[in-house]
LUMKOL-693773 format. One record per residue (C-alpha): residue in three letters; x, y, z. Coordinates in steps of 0.2 Angstrom, whole numbers. Layout:
BEGIN
  type   east  north     up
   Ala      X      Y      Z
...
// end
This chain:
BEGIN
  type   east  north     up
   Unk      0      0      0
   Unk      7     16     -5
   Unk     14     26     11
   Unk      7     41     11
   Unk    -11     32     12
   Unk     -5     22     27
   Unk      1     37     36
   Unk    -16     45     31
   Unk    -26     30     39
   Unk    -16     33     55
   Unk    -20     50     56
   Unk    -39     47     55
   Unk    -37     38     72
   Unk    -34     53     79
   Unk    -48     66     79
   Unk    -35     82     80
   Unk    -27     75     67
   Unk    -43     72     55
   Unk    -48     88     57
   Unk    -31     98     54
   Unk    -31     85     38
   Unk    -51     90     31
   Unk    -45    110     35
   Unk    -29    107     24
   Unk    -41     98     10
   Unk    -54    112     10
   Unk    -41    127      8
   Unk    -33    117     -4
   Unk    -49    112    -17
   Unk    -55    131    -13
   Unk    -39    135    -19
   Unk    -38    148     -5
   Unk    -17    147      1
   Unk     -6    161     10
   Unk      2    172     -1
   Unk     21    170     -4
   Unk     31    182      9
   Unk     41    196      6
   Unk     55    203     15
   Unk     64    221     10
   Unk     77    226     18
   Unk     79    246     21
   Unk     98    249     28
   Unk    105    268     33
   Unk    119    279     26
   Unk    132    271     17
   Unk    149    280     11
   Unk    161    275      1
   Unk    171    287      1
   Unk    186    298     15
   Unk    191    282     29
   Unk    180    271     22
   Unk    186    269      8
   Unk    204    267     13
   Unk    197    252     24
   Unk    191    241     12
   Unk    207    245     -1
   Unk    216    240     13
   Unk    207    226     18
   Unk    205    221     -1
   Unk    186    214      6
   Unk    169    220      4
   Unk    166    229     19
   Unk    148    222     20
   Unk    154    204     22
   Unk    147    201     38
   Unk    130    207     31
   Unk    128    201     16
   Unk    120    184     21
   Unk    105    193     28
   Unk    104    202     12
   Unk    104    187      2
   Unk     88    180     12
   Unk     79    197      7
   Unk     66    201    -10
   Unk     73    218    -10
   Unk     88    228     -1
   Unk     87    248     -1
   Unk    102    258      6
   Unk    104    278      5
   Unk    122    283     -3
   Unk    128    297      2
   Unk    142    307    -10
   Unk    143    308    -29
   Unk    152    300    -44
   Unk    167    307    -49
   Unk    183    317    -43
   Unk    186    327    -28
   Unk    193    340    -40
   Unk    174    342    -47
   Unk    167    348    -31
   Unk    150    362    -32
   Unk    159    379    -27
   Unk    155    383    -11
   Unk    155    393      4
   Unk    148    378     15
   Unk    160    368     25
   Unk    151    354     21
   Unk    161    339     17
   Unk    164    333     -1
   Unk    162    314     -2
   Unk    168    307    -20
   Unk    164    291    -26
   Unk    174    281    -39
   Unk    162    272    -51
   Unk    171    256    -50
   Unk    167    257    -31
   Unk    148    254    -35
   Unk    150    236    -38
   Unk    153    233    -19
   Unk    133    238    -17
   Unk    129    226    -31
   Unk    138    212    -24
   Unk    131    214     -6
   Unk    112    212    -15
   Unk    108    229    -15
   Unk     93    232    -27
   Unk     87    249    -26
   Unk     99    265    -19
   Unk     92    280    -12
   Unk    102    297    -19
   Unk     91    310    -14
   Unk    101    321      1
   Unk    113    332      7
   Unk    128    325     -1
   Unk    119    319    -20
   Unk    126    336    -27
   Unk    144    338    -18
   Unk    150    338    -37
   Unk    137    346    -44
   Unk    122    341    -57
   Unk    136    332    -68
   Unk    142    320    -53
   Unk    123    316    -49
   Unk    121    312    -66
   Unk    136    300    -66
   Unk    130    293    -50
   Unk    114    288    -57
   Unk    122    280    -70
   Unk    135    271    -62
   Unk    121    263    -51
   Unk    110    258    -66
   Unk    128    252    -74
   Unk    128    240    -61
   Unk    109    236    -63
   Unk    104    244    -46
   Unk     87    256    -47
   Unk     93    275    -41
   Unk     78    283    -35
   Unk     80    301    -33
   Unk     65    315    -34
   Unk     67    317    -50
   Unk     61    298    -55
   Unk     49    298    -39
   Unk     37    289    -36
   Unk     49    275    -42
   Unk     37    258    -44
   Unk     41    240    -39
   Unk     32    225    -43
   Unk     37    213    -27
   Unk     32    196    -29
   Unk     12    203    -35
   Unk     12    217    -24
   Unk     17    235    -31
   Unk     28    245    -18
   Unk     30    264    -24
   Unk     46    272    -15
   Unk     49    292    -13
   Unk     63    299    -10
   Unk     63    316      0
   Unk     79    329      5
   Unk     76    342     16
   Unk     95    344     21
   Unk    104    361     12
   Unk    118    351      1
   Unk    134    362     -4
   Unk    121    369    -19
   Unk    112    373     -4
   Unk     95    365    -13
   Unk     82    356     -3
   Unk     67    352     -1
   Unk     52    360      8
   Unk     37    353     14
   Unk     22    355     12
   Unk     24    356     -6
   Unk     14    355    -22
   Unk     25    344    -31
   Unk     27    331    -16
   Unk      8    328    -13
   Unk      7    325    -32
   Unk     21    311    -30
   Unk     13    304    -14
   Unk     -6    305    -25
   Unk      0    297    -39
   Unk     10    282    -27
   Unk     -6    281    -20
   Unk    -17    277    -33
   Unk     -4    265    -41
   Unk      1    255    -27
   Unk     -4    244    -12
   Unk     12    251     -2
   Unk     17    269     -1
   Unk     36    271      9
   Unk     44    289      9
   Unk     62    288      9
   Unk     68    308     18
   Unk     84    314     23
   Unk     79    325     38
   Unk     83    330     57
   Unk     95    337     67
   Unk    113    329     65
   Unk    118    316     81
   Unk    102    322     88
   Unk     97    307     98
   Unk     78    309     94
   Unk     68    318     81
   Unk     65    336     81
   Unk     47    348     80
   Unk     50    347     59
   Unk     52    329     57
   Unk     36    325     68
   Unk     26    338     58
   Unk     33    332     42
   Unk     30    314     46
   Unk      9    318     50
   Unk      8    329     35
   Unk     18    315     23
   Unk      5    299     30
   Unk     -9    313     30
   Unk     -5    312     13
   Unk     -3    293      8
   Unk     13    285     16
   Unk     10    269     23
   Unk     29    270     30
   Unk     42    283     34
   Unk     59    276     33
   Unk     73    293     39
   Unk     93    296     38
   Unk    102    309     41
   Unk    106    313     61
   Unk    119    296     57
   Unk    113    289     75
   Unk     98    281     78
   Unk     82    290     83
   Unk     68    279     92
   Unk     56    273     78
   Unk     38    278     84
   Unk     20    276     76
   Unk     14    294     68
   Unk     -5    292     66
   Unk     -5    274     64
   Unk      9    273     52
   Unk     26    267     58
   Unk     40    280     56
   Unk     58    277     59
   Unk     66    292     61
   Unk     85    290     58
   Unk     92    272     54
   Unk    109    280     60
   Unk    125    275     50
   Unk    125    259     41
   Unk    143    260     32
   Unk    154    276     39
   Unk    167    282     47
   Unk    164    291     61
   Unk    170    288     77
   Unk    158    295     91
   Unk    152    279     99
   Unk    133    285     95
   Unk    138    284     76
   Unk    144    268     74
   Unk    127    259     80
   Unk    116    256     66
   Unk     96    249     62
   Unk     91    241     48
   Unk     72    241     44
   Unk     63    224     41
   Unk     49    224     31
   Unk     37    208     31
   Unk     25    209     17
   Unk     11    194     17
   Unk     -6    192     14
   Unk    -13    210     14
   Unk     -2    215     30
   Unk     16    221     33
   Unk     26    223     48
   Unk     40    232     53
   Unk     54    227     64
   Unk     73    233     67
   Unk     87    224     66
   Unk    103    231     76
   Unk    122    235     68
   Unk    136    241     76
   Unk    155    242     69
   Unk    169    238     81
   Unk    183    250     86
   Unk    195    254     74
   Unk    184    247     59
   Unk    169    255     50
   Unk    163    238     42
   Unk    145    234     51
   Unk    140    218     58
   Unk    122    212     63
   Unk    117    214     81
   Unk    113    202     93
   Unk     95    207     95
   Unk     79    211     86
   Unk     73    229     92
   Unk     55    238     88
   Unk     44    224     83
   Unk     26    234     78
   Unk     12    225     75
   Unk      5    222     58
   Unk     -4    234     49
   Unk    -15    232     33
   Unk     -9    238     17
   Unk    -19    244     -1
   Unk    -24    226     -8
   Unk    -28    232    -24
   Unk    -20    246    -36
   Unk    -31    258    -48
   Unk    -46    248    -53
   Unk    -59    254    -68
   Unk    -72    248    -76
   Unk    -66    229    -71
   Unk    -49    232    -76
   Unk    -34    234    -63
   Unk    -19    245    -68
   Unk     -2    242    -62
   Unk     14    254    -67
   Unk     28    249    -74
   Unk     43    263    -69
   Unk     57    266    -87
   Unk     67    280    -91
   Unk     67    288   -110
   Unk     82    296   -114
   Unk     83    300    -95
   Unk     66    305    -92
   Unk     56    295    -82
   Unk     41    289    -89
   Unk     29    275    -81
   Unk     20    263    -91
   Unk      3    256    -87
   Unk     -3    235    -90
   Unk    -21    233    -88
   Unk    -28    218    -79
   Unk    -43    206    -79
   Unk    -46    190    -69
   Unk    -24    193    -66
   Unk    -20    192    -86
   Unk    -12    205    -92
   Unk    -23    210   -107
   Unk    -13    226   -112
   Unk      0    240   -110
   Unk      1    257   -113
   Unk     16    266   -123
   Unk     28    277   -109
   Unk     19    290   -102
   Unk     23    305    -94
   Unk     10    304    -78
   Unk     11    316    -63
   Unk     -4    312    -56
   Unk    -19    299    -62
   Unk    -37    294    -53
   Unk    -55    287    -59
   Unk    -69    295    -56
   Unk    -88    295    -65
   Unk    -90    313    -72
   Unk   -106    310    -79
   Unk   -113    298    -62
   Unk   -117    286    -76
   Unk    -97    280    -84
   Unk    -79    280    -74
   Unk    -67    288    -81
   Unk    -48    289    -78
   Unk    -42    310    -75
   Unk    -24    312    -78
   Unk    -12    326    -75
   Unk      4    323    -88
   Unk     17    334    -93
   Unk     18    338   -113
   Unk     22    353   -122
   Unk     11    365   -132
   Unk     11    379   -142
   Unk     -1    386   -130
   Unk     13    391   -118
   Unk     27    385   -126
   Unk     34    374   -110
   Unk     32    357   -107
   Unk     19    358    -91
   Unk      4    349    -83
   Unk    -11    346    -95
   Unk    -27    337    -91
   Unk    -31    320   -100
   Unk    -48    314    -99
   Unk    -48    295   -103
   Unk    -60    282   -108
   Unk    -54    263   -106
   Unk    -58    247   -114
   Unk    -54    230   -120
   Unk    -39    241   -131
   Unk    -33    252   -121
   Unk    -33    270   -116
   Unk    -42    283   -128
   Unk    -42    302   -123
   Unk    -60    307   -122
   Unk    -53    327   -118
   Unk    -38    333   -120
   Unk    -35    351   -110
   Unk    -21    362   -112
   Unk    -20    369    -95
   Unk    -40    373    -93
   Unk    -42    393    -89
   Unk    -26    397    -82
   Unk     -7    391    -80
   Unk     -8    373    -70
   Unk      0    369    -55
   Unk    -11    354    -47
   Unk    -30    346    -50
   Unk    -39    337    -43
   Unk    -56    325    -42
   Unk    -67    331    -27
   Unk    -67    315    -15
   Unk    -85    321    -13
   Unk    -92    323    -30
   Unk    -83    319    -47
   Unk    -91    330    -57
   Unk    -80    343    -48
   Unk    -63    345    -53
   Unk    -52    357    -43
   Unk    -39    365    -50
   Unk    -23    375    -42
   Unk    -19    391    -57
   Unk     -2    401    -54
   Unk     -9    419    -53
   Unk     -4    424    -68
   Unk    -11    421    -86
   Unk     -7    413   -102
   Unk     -9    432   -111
   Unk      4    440    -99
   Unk     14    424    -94
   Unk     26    428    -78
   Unk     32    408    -73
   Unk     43    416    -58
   Unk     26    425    -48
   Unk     21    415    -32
   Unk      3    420    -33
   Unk     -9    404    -36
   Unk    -29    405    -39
   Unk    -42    389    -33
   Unk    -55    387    -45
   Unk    -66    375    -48
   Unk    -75    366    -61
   Unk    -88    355    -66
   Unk    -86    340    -82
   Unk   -102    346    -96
   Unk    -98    331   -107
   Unk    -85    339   -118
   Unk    -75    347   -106
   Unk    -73    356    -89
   Unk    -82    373    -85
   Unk    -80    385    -73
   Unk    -91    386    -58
   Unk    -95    399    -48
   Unk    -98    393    -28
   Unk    -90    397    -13
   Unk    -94    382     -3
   Unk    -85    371    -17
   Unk    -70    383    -18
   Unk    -66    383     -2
   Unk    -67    365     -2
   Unk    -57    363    -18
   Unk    -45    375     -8
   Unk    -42    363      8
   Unk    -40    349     -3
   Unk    -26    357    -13
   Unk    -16    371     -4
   Unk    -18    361     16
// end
């Protein structure tokens, strides 16, 4: 008699064991089953430059050696670079006394051969050789078949294993150009709307704080409500290069400062370290932080002992942009450096189409009319209009083909700086205007209008109500 029918009989004997088995059959012929898990791995600063670099040319080693299995055991592993591509020599003129950290392009395949997947190069180091080093950077990463993600290209889109996690990176750290960003701000709740609508995961990647500040400051707490008010399922921080106490913002887990991963500083604080554990399954991830320290006279990190800030689950978006019985997911390229995302419409989980590169800044359905759904979409194009490339509203229609524009807007009334679907009625479109005009253009004024409109079939119309405006005004400017 065949074994497994044998043991099978024994197991009927006993009643635990029967039903454990009748459970397993009826999942099974249902064809219900856990989903496959998924662990990413979010690491902190990383230099490979100044005394780090002269360690591991010493050494003749990877300095991430001691790490690397834990890496290998992870879907996806995300560090933050900090420095540029190129030579010393090439350094952004001045008068900071910020450090320059230079990068030598060959040095990149270290952070390939650890299992690094995605690099983060949005901070205060991405432009210590200017605009021509952070180009080489980017480069050198995709070179070595690692993402970059950087504003620019945010929201970048993964597809993990079935589930879509969008990553956006933030810097609000004055490099040696003295840029930064500044929140709130227009173009980051665009990013964050659009990683909404395209993914079930949402993680911010910022560069923020107060340096070898053991806890976060008024401006990161404020920037960590205003970034999950506005869609992050998870905040992920670097910066202070010591570790600041993860904490839950509003329900969302936010880990403040991650402290130094791969550096070479010597204050004791600095060379403790947390890397961020992600544990994606079955509609719910949790968080946890893993401990790494580097021991004296060494900068290379080595896992901790412990496991530290264990949260508890939280559920995640189970399904991206759906319409009309079609799901879209995003595919994230780059067209002659521009980045552009490409959406594959799904029914029953076959792909039944794809549309060419697209240059999206935001996208949402909504049914205009209260009878058909329709996708809004705020992409970049250029026209004569203007003469600039700059946000245009696309109406579209969808079917068994594809995407076919039922409207295409030039900019509606005014110069376009956001829009938006009213949460409350779709038939309202809110719109952000610079304050000037497309008779007397003026691109440097700061002055902005809110106006709001209503879809008539063939187009929007303006609409004159003050109860709607000042609505269309807290969803756009707050």
């Amino acid at each position: 008699m065949d074994k497994t029918v044998c043991h099978l009989q024994k197991c009927f004997r006993k009643p635990n064991h029967l039903l454990l088995i009748l459970v397993f059959l009826l999942i099974t012929q249902s064809g219900i089953a856990q989903e496959s898990k998924i662990r990413v791995l979010f690491v902190g600063d990383i230099l490979l430059s100044r005394n780090v670099r002269t360690e591991f040319q010493t050494r003749n080693s990877s300095p991430f050696e001691a790490i690397k299995p834990l890496f290998k055991s992870a879907d996806f592993v995300i560090g933050n670079l900090e420095g540029a591509v190129g030579y010393k020599s090439d350094q952004y003129p001045s008068k900071s006394d910020s450090p320059v950290f230079d990068i030598d392009s060959t040095h990149i395949r270290l952070l390939k051969d650890a299992g690094f997947n995605v690099i983060t190069c949005e901070n205060n180091h991405s432009f210590d050789l200017g605009e021509d080093g952070k180009r080489k950077t980017i480069e050198a990463l995709r070179t070595f078949e690692i993402t970059p993600v950087y504003l620019g290209n945010s929201p970048q889109f993964f597809m993990v294993k079935d589930v879509v996690i969008a990553i956006v990176t933030i810097n609000m750290i004055p490099g040696r150009d003295l840029s930064s960003n500044q929140i709130p701000s227009v173009e980051i709740k665009q990013k964050l709307r659009l990683a909404c609508s395209l993914a079930n995961m949402v993680i911010v990647s910022i560069h923020w704080g107060s340096e070898l500040l053991e806890w976060p400051n008024k401006v990161q707490r404020e920037t960590a409500s205003w970034l999950i008010k506005n869609g992050a399922d998870l905040i992920i921080g670097s910066h202070p290069h010591v570790i600041q106490k993860p904490d839950m913002v509003d329900g969302k887990p936010v880990f403040f400062s991650l402290g130094n991963h791969l550096f070479d500083q010597k204050y004791p604080q600095t060379k403790e370290g947390l890397m961020v554990g992600i544990t994606i399954q079955n509609g719910q991830y949790q968080c946890e932080g893993i401990t790494t320290h580097t021991k004296p006279n060494s900068f290379y990190p080595e896992t901790g002992d412990t496991v530290h800030y264990k949260l508890e689950p939280l559920t995640f978006k189970k399904s991206t942009l759906t319409i009309n019985n079609y799901t879209l997911k995003p595919i994230s390229v780059s067209v002659n450096g521009q980045p552009k995302l490409i959406l594959e419409a799904y029914q029953k989980g076959k792909r039944v189409w794809s549309t060419h590169p697209m240059s999206i800044v935001t996208i949402t359905s909504g049914k205009l009319d209260e009878k058909h759904e329709y996708l809004f979409a705020l992409e970049k194009h250029y026209s004569n209009l203007d003469s600039e490339i700059s946000l245009r509203p696309y109406v579209y229609d969808i079917d068994y083909k594809g995407l076919f524009a039922k409207w295409r807007g030039s900019a509606l009334a005014w110069p376009l700086l956001d829009a938006i679907l009213s949460p409350y009625n779709n038939k309202i479109l809110c719109a952000l205007h610079r304050g000037d005009s497309f008779i007397i253009p003026d691109k440097t004024t700061t002055t902005t209008r809110v106006v709001a409109y209503q879809w008539s079939g063939f187009g929007f119309k303006g609409i004159n109500d003050s109860t709607i405006c000042e609505s269309c005004r807290k969803l756009l400017v707050e």
